[in-house]
C-alpha positions as MATLAB code, in Angstrom:
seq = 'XXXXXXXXXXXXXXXXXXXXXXXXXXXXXXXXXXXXXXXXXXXXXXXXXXXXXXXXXXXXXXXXXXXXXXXXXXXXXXXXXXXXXXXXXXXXXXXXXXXXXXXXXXXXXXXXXXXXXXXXXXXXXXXXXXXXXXXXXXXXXXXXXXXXXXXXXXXXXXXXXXXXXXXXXXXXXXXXXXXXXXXXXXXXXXXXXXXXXXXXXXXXXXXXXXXXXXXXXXXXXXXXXXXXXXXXXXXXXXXXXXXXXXXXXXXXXXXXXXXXXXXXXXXXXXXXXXXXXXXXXXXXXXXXXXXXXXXXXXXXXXXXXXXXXXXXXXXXXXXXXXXXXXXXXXXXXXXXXXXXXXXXXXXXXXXXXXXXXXXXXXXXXXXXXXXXXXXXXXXXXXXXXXXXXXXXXXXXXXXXXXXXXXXXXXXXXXXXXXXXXXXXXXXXXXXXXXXXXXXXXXXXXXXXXXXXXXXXXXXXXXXXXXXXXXXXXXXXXXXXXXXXXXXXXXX';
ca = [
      -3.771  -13.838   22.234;
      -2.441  -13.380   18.508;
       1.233  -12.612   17.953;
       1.930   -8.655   17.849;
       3.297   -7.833   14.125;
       6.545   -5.999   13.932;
       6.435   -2.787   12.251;
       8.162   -2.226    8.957;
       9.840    0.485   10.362;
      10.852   -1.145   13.259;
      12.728   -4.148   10.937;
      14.122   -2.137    8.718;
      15.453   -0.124   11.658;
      17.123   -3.725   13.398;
      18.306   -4.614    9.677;
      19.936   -1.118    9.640;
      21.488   -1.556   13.031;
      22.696   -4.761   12.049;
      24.631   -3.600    8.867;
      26.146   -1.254   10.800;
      27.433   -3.705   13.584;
      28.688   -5.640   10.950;
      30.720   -2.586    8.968;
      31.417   -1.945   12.760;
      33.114   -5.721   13.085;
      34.534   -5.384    9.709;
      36.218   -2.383   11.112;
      36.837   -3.860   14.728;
      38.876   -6.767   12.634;
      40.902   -4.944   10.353;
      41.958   -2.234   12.768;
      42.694   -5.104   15.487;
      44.517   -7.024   12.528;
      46.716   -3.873   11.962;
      47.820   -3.047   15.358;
      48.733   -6.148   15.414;
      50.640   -5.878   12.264;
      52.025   -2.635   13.335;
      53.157   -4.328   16.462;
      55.084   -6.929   15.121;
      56.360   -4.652   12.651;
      57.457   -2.833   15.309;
      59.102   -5.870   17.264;
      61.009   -7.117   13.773;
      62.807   -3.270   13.431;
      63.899   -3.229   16.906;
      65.060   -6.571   16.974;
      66.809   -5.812   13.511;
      68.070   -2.693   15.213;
      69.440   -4.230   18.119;
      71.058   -7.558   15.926;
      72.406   -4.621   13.681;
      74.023   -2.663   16.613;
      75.266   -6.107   17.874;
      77.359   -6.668   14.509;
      78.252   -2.662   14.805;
      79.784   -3.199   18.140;
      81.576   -6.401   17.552;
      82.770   -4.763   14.328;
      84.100   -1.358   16.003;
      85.705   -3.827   18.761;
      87.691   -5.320   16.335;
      88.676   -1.885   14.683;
      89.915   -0.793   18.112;
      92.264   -3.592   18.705;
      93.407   -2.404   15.479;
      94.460    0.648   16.445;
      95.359   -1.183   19.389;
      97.707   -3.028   17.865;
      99.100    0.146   15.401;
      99.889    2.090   18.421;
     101.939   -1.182   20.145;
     103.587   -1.906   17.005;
     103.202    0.056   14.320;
     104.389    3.169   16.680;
     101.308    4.367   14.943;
     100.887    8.037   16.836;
      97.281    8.687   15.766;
      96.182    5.084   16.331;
      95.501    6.325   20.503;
      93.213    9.005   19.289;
      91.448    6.568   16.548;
      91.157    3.744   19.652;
      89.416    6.374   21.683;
      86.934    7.573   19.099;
      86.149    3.894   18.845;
      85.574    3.583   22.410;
      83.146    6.517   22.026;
      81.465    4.503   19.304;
      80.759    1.178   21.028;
      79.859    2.921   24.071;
      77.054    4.926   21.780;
      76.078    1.617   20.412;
      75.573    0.013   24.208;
      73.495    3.456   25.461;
      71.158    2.705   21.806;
      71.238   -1.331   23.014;
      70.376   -0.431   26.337;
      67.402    1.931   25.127;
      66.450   -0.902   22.276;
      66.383   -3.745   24.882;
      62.924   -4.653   26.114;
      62.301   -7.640   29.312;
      64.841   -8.707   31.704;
      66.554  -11.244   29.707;
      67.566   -8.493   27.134;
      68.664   -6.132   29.527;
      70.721   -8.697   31.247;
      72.514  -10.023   27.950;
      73.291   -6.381   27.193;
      74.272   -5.564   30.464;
      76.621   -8.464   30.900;
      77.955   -7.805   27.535;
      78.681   -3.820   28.059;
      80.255   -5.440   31.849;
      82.442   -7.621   29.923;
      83.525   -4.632   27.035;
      84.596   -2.469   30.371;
      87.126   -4.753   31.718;
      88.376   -5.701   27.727;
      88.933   -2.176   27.753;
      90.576   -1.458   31.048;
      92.847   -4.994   30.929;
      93.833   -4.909   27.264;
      95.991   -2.174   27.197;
      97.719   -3.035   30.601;
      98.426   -6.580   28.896;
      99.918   -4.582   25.696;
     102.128   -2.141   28.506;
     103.136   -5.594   29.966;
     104.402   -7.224   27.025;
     105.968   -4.362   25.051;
     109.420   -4.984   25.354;
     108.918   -8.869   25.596;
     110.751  -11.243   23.249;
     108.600  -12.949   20.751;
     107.393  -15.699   22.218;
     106.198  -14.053   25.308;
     104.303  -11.653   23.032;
     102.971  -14.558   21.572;
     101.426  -16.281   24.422;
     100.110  -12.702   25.231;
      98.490  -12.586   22.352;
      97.379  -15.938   21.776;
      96.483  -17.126   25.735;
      95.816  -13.689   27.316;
      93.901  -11.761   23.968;
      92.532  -14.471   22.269;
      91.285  -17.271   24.255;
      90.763  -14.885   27.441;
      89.553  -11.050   27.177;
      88.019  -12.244   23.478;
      86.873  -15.732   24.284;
      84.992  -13.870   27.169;
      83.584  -10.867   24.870;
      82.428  -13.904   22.107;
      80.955  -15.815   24.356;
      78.805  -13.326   25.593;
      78.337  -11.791   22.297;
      77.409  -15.221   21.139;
      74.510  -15.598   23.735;
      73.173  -12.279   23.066;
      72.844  -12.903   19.331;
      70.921  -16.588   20.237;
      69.211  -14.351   22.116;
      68.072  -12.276   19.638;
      67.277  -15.005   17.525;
      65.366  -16.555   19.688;
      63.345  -13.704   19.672;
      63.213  -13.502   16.023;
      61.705  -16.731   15.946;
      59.352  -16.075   18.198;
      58.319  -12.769   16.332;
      57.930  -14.761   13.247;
      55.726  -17.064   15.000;
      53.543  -14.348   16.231;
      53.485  -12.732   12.549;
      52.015  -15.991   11.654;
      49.886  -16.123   14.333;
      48.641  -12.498   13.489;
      48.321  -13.295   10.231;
      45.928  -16.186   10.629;
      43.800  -14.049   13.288;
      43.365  -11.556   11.330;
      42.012  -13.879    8.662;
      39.556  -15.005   10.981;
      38.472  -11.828   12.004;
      38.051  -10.903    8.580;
      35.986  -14.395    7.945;
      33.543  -13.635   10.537;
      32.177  -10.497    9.342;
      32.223  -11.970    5.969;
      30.202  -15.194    7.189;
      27.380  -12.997    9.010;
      27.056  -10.895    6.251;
      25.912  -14.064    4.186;
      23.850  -15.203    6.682;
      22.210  -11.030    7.366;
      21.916  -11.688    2.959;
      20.024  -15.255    3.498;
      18.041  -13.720    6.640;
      16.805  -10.504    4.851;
      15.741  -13.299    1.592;
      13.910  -14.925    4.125;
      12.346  -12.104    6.113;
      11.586   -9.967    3.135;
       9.407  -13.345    1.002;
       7.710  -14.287    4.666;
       7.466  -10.618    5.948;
       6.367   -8.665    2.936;
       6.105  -11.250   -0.752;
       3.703  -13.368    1.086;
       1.637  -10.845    2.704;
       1.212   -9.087   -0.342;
       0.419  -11.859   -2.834;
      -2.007  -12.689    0.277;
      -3.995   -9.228    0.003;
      -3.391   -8.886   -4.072;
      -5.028  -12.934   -3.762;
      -7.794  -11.685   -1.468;
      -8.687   -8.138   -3.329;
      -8.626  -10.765   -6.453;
     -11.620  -12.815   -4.582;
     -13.428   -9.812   -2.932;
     -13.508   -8.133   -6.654;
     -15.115  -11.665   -8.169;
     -17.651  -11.525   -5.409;
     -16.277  -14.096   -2.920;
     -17.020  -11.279    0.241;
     -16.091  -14.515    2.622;
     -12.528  -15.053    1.675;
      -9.888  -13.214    3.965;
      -7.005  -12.267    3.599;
      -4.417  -13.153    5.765;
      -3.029  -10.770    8.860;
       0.283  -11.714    9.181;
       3.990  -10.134    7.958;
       4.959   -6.216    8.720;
       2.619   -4.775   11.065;
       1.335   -2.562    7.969;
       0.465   -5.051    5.320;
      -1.500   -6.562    8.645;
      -3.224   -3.420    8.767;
      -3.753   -3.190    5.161;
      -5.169   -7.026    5.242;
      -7.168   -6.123    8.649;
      -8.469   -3.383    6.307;
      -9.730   -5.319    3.390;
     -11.060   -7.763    5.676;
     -13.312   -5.339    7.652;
     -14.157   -4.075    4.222;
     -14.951   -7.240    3.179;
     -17.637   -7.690    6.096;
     -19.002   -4.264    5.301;
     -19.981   -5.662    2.069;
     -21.218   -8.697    2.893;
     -23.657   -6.976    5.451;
     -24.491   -4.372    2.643;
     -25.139   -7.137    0.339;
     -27.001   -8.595    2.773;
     -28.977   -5.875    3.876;
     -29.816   -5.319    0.013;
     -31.329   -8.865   -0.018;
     -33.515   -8.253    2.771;
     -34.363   -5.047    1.172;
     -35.520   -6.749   -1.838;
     -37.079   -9.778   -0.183;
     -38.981   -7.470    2.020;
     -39.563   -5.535   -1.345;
     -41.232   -8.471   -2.971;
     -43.492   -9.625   -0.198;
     -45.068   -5.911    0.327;
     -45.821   -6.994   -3.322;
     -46.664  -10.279   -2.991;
     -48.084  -10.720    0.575;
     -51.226   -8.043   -0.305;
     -51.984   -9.930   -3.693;
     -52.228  -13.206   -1.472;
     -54.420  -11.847    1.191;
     -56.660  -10.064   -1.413;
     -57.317  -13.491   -2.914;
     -57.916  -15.506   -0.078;
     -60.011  -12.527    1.574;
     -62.059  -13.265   -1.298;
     -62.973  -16.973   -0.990;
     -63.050  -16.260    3.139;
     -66.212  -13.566    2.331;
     -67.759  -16.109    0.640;
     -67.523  -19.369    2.575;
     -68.682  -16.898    5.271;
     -71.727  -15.638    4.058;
     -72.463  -19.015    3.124;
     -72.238  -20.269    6.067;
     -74.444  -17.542    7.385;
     -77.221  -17.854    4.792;
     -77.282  -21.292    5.639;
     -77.667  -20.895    9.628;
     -81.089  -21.275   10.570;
     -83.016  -22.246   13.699;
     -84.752  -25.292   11.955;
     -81.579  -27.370   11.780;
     -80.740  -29.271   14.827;
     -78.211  -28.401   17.661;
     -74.770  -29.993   15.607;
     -75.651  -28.454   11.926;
     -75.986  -25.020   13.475;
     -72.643  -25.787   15.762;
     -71.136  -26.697   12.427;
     -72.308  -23.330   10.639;
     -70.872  -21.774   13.817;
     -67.588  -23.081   13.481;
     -67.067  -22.517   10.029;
     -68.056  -19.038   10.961;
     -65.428  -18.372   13.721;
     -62.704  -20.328   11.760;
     -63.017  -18.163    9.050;
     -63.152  -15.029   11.024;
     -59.762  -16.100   12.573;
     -58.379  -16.499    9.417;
     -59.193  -13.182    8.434;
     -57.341  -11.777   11.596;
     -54.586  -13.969   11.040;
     -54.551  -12.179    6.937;
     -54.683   -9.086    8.951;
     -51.786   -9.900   11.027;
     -49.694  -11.526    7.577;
     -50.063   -8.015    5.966;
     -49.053   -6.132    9.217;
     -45.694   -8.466    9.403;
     -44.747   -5.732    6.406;
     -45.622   -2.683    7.949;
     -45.183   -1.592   11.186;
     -47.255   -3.054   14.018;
     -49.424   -1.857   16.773;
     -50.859   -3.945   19.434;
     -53.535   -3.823   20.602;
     -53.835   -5.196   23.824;
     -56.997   -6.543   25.996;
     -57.125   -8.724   28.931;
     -57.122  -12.021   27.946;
     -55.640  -15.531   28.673;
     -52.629  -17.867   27.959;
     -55.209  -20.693   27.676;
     -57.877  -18.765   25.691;
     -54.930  -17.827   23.105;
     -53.646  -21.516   23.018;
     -56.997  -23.283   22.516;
     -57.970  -20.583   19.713;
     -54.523  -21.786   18.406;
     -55.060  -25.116   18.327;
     -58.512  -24.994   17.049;
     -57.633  -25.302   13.116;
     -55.035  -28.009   14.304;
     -56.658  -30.598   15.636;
     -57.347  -32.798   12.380;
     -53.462  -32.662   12.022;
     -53.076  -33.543   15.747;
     -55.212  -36.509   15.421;
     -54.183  -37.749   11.499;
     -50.448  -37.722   13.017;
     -52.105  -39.545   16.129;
     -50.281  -37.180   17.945;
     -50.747  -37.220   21.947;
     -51.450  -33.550   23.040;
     -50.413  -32.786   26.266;
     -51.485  -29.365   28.334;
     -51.495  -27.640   31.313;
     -53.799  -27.148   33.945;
     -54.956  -23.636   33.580;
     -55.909  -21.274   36.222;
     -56.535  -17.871   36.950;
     -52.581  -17.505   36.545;
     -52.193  -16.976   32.523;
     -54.502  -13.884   32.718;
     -52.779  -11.548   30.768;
     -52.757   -7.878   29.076;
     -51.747   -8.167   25.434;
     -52.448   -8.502   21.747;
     -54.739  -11.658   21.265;
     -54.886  -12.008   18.009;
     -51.262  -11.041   17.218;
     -50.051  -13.224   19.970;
     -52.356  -16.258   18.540;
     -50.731  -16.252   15.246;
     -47.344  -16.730   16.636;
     -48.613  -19.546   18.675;
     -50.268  -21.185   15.857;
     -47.219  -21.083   13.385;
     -45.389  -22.105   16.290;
     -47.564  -25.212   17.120;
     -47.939  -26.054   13.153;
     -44.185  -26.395   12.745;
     -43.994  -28.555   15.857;
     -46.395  -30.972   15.012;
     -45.337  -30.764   11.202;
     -41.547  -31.824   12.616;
     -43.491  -34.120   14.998;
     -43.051  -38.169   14.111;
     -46.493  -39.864   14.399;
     -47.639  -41.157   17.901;
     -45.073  -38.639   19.544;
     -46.019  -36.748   21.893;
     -46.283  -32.681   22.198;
     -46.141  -30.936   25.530;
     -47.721  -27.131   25.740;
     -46.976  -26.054   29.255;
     -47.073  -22.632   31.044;
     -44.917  -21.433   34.221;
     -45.699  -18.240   35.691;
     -43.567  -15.142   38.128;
     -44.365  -11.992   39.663;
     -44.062  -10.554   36.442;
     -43.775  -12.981   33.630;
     -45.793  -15.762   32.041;
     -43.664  -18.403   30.286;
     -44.990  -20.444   27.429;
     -42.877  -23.540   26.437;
     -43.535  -25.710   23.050;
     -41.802  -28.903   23.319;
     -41.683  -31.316   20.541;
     -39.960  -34.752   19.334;
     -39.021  -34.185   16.037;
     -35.340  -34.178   14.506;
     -34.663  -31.014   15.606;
     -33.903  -27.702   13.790;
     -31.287  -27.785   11.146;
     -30.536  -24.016   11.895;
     -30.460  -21.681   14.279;
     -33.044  -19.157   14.201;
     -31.905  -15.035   13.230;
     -34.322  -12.098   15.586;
     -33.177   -9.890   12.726;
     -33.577  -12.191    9.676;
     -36.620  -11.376    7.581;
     -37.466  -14.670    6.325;
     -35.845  -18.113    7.892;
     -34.900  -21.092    5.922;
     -37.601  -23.799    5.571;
     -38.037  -27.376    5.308;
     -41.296  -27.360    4.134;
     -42.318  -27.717    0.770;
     -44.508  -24.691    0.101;
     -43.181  -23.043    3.185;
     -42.704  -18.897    3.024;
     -40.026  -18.758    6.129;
     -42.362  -16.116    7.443;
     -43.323  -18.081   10.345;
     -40.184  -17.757   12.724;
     -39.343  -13.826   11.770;
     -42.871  -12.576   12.654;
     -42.984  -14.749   15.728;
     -39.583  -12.488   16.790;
     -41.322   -9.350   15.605;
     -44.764  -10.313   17.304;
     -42.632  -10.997   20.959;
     -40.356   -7.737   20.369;
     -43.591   -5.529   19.577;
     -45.307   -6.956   22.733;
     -42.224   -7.092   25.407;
     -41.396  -10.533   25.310;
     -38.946  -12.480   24.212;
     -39.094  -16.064   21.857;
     -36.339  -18.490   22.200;
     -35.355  -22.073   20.635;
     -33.014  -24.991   21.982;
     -32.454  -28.531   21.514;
     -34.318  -30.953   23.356;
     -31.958  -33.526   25.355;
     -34.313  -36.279   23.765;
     -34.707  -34.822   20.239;
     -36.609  -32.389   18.891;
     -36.915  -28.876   19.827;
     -37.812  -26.627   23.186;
     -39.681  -23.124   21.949;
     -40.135  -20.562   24.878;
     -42.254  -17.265   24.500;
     -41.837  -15.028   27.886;
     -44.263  -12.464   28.023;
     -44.871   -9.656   30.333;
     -48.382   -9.854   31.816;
     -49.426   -6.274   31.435;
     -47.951   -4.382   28.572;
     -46.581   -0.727   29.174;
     -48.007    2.566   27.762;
     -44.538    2.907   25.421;
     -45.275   -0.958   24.214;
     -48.521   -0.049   22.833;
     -47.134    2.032   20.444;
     -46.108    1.314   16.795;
     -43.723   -1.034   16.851;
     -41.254   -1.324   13.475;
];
């Protein structure tokens, strides 16, 4: 079963679709690419944010002590009111940690740190009540054992891990912008790479699909134009230039049939010319060998002059049926059919023969005959055929080989078969050709198409095959009685 062409439709319909899946990826990998972006965007601000409220707290912390220290010392009377505000303020800047802090380990660093700013607040000003009126050097050690390396130790520590923390996390945010960066890259790549290769497949597709196929048909209306009605041209690509070559192909035929037909026409044409100019002349020569042959009969010569005369007589008149029957091949024919018999047609057949039969030393082999071959049909018709038949086979006969004429018989049917031992028949023979190719010499190729037009006008049918041991099998089946609808002209 031949591969099904695609439509051109149909391809440009998938190349479409595929354009659009890429501008789809294209899109796909750039929107991916910047939601990624976005995201790590998003992750660098609110880590900025949160390092940046970090400094902001540990910055206002200091500012409070400050005041811490200008209400202890300075006898500063506003400094209370400032240390509160700034109390406010780092507690504002733990609620905005708290709602910047993202995973467990955030929360916890910012939890523990706001933990350890509550008790800084609630034990550094008991420490400052405690020490107030102490000498110096207690104030000192307050300072320097109970502020310094305790409550802000503590607070620094803390603040310390929160800030690795958040560095940690910095680094692994600039990882991941590297990481996005190189994805996206690669997304981008890919729709980039099967867009060369859609470019390289649509190069391909359109020289195999459509270039080809066209320079085929152009190539192939080229030869039909010049005359060359066998050359095709080739089905293949879209399913349209198929159509187009499938087209010009059947057209192709058309001609060569016309063409053909023409040449039969004119054949035909020049044998109704030639055929009547040939039978005239030999009619002519016939007449006379015939009326010689009657002027010389006469009951004084003995019994084998007179059987001479006779033959010369009867051989003559066959020939002028068999004239009769050349000039009929033209026109259309009519049987007409008498009871007769196979062997009465076959003898009268081989009658002008026999010197051929016995120059070629040929060994003649026939049937029996009996009461079986009777048959109704057109005798002198159906003797030509034979003849030509016969004449061809011992023609293609070698000498000393041997030619079989047998006859098989059925309810209906009478079966003639014509076997010789020649070389065989360098063709196949055409019902519907009007002349046959020849090896003769001087041969017409008449022989073979008016044996086919003989069997078709009387029922029958003539058929050739190789013989398994050389040479050829001829087999005329013939109805034994001829209907009412055969009998008529025949074309």
């Amino acid at each position: 079963m031949s591969k099904k062409n695609k439509s051109l439709k149909d391809l440009l319909l998938i190349h479409e679709l595929a354009f659009i899946l890429l501008i789809f990826l294209a899109g796909a990998a750039g929107t991916y690419g910047i939601h990624l972006w976005e995201k790590s965007s998003q992750e660098a601000s609110r880590i900025s944010a949160l390092v940046n409220e970090v400094q902001q707290t540990r910055g206002d912390l200091y500012r409070q002590m400050k005041e811490l220290f200008d209400a202890y010392f300075l006898e500063d009377i506003t400094a209370k009111d400032e240390y509160n505000e700034f109390t406010q303020s780092v507690e504002k800047h733990f609620i905005l940690l708290d709602s910047l802090a993202v995973g467990a380990d955030e929360k916890a660093a910012i939890d523990d740190l706001h933990a350890n700013y509550k008790q800084f607040v609630i034990e550094t000003p008991i420490l400052f009540d405690a020490f107030q009126n102490a000498n110096t050097e207690d104030l000192k050690r307050a300072l320097n054992t109970d502020i310094e390396t305790g409550l802000f130790k503590r607070f620094e520590d803390i603040l310390s891990r929160t800030e690795q923390l958040l560095n940690q996390k910095q680094v692994q945010l600039d990882n991941q912008l590297a990481r996005t960066k190189r994805i996206t890259s690669q997304l981008l790549i890919i729709p980039l790479l099967l867009a060369v290769l859609l470019l390289i497949f649509s190069r391909i597709f359109l020289k195999r699909a459509i270039v080809q196929p066209i320079a085929g048909v152009l190539k192939a209306t080229s030869e039909i134009s010049s005359g060359n009605l066998t050359h095709k041209a080739p089905e293949e690509g879209v399913a349209e230039l198929a159509e187009v070559s499938k087209a010009i192909n059947e057209m192709a035929e058309q001609l060569a049939s016309s063409q053909e037909a023409l040449v039969r026409t004119e054949k035909q044409a020049a044998q109704g010319l030639l055929v009547p100019m040939l039978a005239h002349n030999i009619r002519n020569p016939l007449a006379s060998i015939r009326a010689t042959a009657q002027v010389m009969d006469d009951p004084m010569h003995d019994a084998e002059t007179r059987e001479s005369l006779l033959g010369i007589i009867n051989t003559v008149d066959r020939l002028e049926r068999w004239t009769g029957a050349l000039l009929a091949y033209l026109l259309p024919l009519k049987p007409q059919p008498t009871l007769t018999s196979i062997q009465t047609i076959v003898e009268g057949a081989l009658s002008p023969l026999q010197q051929k039969i016995k120059e070629k030393s040929i060994q003649l082999s026939l049937p029996s005959w009996d009461n079986s071959t009777a048959v109704y049909t057109d005798q002198h018709l159906l003797e030509q055929v034979i003849y030509n038949l016969l004449l061809n086979a011992v023609d293609a006969s070698k000498a000393s080989s041997t030619l079989d004429v047998s006859v098989t018989t059925s309810a209906q049917t009478i079966y003639l078969r014509i076997a010789d031992r020649g070389s065989g028949m360098p063709f196949t023979p055409d019902p519907s050709a009007i002349s046959a190719p020849t090896t003769k010499r001087f041969g017409t190729g008449l022989g073979i198409p008016f044996a086919f037009k003989v069997c078709d006008a009387l029922g029958g049918e003539l058929k050739f095959e190789p013989h398994v041991d050389g040479g050829t099998i001829v087999t005329i089946a013939l109805p034994k009685g001829m209907t009412a609808t055969q009998t008529k002209w025949q074309g």
